[in-house]
N, CA, C and O atoms as a CHARMM CRD file, in Angstrom:
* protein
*
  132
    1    1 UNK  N    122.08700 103.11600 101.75100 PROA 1      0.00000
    2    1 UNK  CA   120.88800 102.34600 101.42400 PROA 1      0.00000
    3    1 UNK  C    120.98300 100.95200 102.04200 PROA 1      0.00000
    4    1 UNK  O    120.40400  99.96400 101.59200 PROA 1      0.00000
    5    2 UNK  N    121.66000 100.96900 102.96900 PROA 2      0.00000
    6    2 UNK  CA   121.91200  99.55600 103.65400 PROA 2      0.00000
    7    2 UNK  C    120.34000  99.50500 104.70700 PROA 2      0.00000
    8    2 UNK  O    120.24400  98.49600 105.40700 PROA 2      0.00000
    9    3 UNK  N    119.71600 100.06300 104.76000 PROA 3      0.00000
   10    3 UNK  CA   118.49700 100.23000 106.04900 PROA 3      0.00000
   11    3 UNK  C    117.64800  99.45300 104.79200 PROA 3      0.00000
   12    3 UNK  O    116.89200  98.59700 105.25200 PROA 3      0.00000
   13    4 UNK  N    117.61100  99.55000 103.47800 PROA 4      0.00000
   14    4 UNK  CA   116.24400  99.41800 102.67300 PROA 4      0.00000
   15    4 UNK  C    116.72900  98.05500 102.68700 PROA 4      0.00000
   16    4 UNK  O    116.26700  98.03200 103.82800 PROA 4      0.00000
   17    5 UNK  N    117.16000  97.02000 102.54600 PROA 5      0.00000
   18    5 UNK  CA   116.90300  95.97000 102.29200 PROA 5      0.00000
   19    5 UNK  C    116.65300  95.19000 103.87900 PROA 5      0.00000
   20    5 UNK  O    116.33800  94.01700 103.67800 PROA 5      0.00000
   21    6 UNK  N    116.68100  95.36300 104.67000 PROA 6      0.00000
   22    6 UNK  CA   116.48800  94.98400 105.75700 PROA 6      0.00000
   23    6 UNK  C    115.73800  96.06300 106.66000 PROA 6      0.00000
   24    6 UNK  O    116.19500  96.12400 107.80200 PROA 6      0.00000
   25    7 UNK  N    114.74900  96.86900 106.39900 PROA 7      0.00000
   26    7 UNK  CA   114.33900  97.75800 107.20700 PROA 7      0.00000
   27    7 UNK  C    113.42600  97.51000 108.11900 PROA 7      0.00000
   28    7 UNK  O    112.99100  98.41900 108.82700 PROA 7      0.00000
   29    8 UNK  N    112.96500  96.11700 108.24100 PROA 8      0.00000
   30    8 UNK  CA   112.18000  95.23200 109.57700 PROA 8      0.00000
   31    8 UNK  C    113.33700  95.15500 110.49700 PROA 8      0.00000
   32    8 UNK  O    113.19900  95.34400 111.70600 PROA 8      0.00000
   33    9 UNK  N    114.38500  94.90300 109.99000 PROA 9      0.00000
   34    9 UNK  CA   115.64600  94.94400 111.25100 PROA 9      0.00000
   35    9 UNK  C    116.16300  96.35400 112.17100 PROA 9      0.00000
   36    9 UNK  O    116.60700  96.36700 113.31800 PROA 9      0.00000
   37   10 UNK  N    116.01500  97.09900 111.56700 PROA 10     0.00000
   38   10 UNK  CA   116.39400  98.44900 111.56300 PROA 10     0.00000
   39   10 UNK  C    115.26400  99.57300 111.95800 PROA 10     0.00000
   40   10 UNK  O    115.44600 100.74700 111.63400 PROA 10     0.00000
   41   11 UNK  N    114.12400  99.17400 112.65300 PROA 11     0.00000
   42   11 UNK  CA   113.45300 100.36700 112.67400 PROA 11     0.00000
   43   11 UNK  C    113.22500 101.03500 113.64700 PROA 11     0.00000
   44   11 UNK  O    112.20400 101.72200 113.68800 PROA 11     0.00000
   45   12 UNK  N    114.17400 101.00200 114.74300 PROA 12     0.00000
   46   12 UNK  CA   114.33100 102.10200 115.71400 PROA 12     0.00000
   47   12 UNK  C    115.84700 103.07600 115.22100 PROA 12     0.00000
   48   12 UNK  O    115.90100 104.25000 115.58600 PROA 12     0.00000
   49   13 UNK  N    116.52000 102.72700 114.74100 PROA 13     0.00000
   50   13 UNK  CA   117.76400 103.23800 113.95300 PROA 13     0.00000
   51   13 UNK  C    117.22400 104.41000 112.80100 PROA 13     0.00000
   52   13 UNK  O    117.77400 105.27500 112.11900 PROA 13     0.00000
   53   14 UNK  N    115.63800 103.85000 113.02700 PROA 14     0.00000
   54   14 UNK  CA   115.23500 104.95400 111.40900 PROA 14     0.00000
   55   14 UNK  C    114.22700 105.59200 111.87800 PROA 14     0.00000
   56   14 UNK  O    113.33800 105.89200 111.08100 PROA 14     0.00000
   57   15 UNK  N    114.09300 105.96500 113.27600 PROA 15     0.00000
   58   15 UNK  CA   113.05000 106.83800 113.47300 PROA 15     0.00000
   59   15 UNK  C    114.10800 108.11000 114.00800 PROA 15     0.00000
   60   15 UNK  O    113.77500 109.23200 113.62700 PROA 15     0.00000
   61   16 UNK  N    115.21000 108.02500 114.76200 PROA 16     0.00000
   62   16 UNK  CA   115.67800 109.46200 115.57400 PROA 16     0.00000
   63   16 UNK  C    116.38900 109.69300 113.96000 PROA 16     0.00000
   64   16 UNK  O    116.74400 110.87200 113.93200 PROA 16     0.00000
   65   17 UNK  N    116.66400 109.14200 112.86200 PROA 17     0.00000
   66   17 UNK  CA   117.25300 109.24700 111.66500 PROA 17     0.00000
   67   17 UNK  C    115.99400 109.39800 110.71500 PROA 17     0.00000
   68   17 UNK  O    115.99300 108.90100 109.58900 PROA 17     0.00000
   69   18 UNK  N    114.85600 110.15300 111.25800 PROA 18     0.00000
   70   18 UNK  CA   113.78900 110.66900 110.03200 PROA 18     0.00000
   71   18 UNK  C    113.84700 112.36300 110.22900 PROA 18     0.00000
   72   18 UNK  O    113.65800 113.25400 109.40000 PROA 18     0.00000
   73   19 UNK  N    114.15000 112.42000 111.51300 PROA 19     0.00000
   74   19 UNK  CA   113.62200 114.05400 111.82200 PROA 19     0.00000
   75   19 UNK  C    114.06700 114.72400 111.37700 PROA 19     0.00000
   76   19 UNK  O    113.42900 115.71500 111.02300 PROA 19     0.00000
   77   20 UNK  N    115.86800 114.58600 111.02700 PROA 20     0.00000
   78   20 UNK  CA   117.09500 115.20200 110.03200 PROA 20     0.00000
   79   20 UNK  C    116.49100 115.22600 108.63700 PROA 20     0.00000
   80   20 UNK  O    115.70300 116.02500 108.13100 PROA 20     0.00000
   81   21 UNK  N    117.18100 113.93300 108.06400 PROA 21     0.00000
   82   21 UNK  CA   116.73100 113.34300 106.88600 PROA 21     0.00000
   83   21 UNK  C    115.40400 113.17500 106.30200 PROA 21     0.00000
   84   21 UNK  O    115.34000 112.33300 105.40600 PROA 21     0.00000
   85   22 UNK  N    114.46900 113.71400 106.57200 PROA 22     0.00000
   86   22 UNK  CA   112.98800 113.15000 106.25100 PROA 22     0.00000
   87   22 UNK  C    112.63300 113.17600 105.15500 PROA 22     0.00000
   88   22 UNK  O    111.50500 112.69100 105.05600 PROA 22     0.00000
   89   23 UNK  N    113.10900 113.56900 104.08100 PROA 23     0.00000
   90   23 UNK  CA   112.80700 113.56100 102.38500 PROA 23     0.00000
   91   23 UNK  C    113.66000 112.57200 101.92000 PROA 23     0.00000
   92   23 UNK  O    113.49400 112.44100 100.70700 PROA 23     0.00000
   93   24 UNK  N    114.83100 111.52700 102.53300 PROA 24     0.00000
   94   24 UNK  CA   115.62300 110.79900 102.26600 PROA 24     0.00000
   95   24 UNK  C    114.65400 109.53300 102.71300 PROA 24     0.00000
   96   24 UNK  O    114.51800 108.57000 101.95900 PROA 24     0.00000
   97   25 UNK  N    113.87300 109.62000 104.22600 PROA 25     0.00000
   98   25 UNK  CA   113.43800 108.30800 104.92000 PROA 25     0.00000
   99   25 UNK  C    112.25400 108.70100 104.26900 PROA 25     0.00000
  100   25 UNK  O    111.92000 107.62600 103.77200 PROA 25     0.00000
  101   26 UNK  N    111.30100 109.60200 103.89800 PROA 26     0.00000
  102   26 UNK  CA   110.21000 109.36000 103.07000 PROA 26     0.00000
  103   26 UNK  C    110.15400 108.55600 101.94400 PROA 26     0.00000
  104   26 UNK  O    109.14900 107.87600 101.73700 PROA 26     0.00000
  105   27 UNK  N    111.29600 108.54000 101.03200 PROA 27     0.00000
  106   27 UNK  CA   111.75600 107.67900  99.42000 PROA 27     0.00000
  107   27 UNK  C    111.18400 106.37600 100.44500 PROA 27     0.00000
  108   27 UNK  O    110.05700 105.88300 100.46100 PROA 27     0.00000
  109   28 UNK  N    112.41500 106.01200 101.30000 PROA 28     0.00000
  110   28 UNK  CA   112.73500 105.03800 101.92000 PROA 28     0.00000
  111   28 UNK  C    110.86700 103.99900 102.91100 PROA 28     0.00000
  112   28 UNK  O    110.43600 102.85800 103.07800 PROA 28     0.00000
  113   29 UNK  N    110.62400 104.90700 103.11100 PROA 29     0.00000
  114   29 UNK  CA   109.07500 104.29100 103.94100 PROA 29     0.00000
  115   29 UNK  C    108.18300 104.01300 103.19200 PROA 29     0.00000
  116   29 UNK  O    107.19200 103.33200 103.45300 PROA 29     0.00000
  117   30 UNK  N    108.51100 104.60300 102.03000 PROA 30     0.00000
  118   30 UNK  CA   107.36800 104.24600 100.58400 PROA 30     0.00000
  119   30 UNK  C    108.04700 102.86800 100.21800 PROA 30     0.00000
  120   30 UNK  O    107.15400 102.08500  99.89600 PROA 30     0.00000
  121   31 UNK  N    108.70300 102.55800 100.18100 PROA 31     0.00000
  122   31 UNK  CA   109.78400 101.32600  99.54600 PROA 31     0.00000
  123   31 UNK  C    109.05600 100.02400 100.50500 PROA 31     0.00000
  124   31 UNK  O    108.41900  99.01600 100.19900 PROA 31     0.00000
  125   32 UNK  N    109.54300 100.66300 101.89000 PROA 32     0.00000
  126   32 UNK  CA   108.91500  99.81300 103.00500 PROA 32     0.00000
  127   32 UNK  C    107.65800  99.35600 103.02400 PROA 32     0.00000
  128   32 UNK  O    107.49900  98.15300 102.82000 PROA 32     0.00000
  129   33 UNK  N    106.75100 100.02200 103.21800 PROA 33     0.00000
  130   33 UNK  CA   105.30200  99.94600 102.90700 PROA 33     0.00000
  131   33 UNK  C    104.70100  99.12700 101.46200 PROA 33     0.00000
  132   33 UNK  O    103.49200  99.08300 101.23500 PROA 33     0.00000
């Protein structure tokens, strides 16, 4: 959970890391948003 508090820093790191994970970065993009 180190991406959620800084995820303006991090958001090319969290796109090739949605296609795997995508019910993990979905929690996570709702948070963002």
């Amino acid at each position: 959970m180190s991406h959620v508090p800084l995820p303006e820093c991090l958001p090319k790191p969290e796109e090739p890391t949605a296609p795997a994970p995508q019910q993990t970065k979905t929690k996570h993009l709702h948070f963002y948003a």
